[in-house]
N, C-alpha and C positions, 0 to 999 in steps of 0.2 A: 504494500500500500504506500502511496506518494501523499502527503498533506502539506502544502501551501497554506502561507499565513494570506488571507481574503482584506481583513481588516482588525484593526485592536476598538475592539466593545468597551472597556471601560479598563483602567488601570487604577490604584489604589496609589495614594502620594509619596507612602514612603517602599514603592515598588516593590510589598511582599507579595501581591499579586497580578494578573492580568487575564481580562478575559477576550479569548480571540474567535473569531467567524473563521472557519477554516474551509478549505475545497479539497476533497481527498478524491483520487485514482486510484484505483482498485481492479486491473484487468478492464474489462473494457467496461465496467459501470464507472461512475462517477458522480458527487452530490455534495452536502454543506453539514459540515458538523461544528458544532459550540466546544470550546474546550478554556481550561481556565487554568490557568499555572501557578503554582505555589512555591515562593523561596522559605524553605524550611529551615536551611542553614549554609553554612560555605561546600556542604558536598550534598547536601538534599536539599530534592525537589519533587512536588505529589501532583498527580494532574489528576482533572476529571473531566472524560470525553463523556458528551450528550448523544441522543439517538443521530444516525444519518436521516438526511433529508433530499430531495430532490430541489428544496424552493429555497434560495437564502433566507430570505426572510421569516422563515420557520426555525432556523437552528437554532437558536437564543432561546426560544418562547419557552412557555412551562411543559408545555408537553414532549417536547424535545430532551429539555437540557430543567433538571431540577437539584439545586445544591444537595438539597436535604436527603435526596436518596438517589447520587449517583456515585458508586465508590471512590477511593481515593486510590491510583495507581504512584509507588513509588518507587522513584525515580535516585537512584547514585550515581557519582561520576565514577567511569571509568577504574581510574585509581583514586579513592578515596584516599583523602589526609586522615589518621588518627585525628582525633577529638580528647578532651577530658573530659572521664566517666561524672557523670555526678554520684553523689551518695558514698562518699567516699571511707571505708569503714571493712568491717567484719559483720558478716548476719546470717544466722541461723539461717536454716531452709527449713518451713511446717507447712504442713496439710500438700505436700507435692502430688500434681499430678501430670500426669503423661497421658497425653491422647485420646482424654476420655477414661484415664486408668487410674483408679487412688493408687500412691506408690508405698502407700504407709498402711497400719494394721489395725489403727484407730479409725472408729465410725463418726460420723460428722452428727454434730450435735445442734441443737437448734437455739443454742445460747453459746456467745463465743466468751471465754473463760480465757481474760489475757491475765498470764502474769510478766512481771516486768524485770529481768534481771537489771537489777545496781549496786551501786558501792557494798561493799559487806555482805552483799546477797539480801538484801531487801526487797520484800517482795509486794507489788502493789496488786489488787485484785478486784478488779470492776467485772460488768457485764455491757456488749454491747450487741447490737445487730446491725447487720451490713443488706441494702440489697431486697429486704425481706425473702431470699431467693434462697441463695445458701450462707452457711456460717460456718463459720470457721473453727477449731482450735488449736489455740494456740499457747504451747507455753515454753518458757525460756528456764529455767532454773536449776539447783544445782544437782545434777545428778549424773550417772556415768556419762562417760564421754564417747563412747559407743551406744546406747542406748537407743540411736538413731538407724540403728545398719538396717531394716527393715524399708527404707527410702529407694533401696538398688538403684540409686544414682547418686545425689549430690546431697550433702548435708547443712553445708556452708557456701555463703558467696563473700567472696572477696575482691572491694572494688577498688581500685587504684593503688595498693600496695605496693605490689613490683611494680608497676610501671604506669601511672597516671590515667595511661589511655587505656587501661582493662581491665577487663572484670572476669573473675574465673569462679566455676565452678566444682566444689573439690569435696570430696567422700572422708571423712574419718574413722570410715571404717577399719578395722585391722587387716584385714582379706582384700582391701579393694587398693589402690591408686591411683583412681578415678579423677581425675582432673580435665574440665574444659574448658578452654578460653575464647574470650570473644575482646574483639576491638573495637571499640566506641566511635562512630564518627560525625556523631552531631543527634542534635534532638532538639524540640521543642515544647510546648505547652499551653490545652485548647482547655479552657474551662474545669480547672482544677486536674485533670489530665495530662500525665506524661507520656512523650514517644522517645524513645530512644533507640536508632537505626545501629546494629551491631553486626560486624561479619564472623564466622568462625575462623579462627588463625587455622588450625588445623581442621580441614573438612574434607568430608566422607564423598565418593565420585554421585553418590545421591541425594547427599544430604542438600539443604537450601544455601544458597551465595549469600544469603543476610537474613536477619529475624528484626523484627520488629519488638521491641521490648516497653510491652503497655502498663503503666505503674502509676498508683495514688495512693498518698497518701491516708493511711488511716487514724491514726495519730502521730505525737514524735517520735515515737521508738518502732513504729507498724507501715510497711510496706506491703500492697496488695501488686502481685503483679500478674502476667498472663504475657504471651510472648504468641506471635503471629508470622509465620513465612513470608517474605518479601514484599509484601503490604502489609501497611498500618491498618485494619480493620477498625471503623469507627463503631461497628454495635458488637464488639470484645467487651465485656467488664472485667476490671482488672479485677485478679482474685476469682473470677468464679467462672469464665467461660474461656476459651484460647487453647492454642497446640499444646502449651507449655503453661501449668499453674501452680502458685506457691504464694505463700504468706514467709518475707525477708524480716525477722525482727533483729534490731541493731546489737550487738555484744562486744563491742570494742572498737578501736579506732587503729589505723594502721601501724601505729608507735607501739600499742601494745603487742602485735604481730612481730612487728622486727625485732624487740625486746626478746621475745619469748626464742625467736630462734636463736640469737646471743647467746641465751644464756644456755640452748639447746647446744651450740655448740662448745661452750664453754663444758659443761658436764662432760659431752666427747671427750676434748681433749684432755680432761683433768684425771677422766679414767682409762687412756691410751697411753699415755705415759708411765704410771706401774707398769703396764703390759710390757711397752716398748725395752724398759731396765732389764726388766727379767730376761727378756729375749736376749738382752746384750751381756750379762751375764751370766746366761748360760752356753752361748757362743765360746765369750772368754776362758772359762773354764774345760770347754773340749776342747780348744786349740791350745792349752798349756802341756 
C-alpha cells in the first residue's frame, strides 16, 4: 500500500499531534483515509488510521474516523535510543499472571489485604478495592525468601540498578536463574495512566520486538501493571487484564541492592582466603 499526505486537518500548537487527509494505492483500488499522529517521545510514535473511503470528504467524519474507538498503532524508530526506566527501585512480583494463567497457588480474594513492608518490619494493614472487577493480594512481609518459587517465572523486578535504562526481571528461587531484561525507550502519560514502550535485550526468534508496559498507580508503595505486544492497548486495565499481569510492591531502592552485593562479596572473599592458606600450605609441605 502507497499513502500520500492529501492535506494537514488540524495540528495541535505545541506539535504532539496532527491530523492528516491521506490518499492510499493499494493495487489497482485507490481512496481517502483520516489518520492522526502522535509524538509520544524522542523514539515513539502511535497512529490511528480511520475507515477507507472513496469520497474525500468523508474520511474525517465520525463515521469514518472516530478517536474514541479506533486503536492506537505503535510506532518505534528503527534503532531506538535507550531511555531512563522510571520507578527506579527493587519490587516484589504478586498475584502474577501469564496469558490468562494465575502463576501463583493463592486464590484471588475479593478484599485486597495490603501489607506494607518498612523500616523495622512495620507492618500497615488496610482494605481496599480496585476495579470492582478483580482484587488482588497482596502482601510484602517478613518471611522466607523462597516462599515465592511457586511464580515459575519472576519474583522481583528490578528497575534501573545496573544500568539506568533497565529493568529486569529475576527468580529467587534456589532451582531457577531466571533473569529477563528489557530496555526502556520512552513513555508517556494519559489520564493517571502509564505507557512504557520496552524491547527485550535478549529475544526469542518468536517472541514480540517490544511490549508495551501499562502501569498505575495504586498507592505509594503499589504498582498495578499489565504489559501488551507491540501496541499500547487502550481498554488493558492495569493489574487485571493484558499478556502479562502483576501487582510491583516497592522493597528497597537501588543503594540497598548494590550494598547487599558488597557485602555478598565481601563474605566471598573473607571465607576464600582460609581456603586459599590451606591450599598453600599444604602444597608447601609436599614439596619439602
Amino acid at each position: 500500500m502507497k499513502v500520500v499526505c492529501a492535506q494537514t486537518r488540524h495540528s495541535t500548537r505545541d506539535e504532539t499531534s496532527v491530523m492528516l487527509l491521506t490518499h492510499y494505492t493499494m493495487g489497482c483500488q485507490s481512496g481517502f483515509t483520516c489518520m492522526v499522529f502522535y509524538r509520544r517521545d524522542t523514539n515513539v510514535m502511535e497512529v490511528q488510521a480511520g475507515a477507507q473511503t472513496k469520497r474525500m470528504e468523508d474520511a474525517c467524519t465520525t463515521p469514518y474516523f472516530n478517536r474514541a474507538t479506533i486503536p492506537y498503532i505503535t510506532l518505534v524508530t528503527a534503532t531506538p535510543e535507550s531511555r531512563e526506566c522510571p520507578y527506579v527501585g527493587k519490587f516484589a512480583v504478586r498475584s502474577l499472571i501469564k496469558g490468562g494463567r494465575r502463576t501463583r497457588s493463592s486464590t484471588h480474594n475479593r478484599q485486597v489485604e495490603m501489607y506494607h513492608f518498612r523500616q523495622n518490619y512495620h507492618v500497615d494493614r488496610h482494605s481496599k478495592t480496585f476495579y470492582g472487577e478483580v482484587d488482588h493480594i497482596i502482601r510484602t512481609k517478613r518471611v522466607d525468601r523462597f516462599s515465592d518459587c511457586d511464580n515459575e517465572g519472576f519474583s522481583n523486578l528490578i528497575v534501573g540498578c545496573s544500568s539506568a535504562d533497565i529493568m529486569e526481571f529475576r527468580s529467587e528461587c534456589p532451582t531457577s536463574d531466571f533473569i529477563t531484561s528489557y530496555s526502556c525507550h520512552g513513555g508517556w502519560e494519559e489520564n493517571g495512566t502509564h505507557y512504557l514502550i520496552a524491547t527485550p535485550i535478549s529475544r526469542s526468534p518468536h517472541g514480540a520486538h517490544r511490549y508495551c508496559f501499562i502501569y498505575r498507580e495504586y498507592d505509594p508503595y503499589l504498582l498495578l501493571f499489565s504489559s501488551s505486544s507491540d501496541n499500547c492497548d487502550r481498554s488493558l486495565k492495569p493489574g487485571v487484564t493484558g499478556d502479562l499481569i502483576f501487582n510491583a510492591t516497592i522493597i528497597g531502592k537501588c543503594v540497598d541492592i548494590n550494598s547487599m552485593s558488597a557485602r555478598n562479596q565481601f563474605h566471598w572473599t573473607m571465607n576464600i582466603i582460609p581456603l586459599l592458606n590451606l591450599i598453600i600450605a599444604v602444597v608447601s609441605y609436599i614439596q619439602r
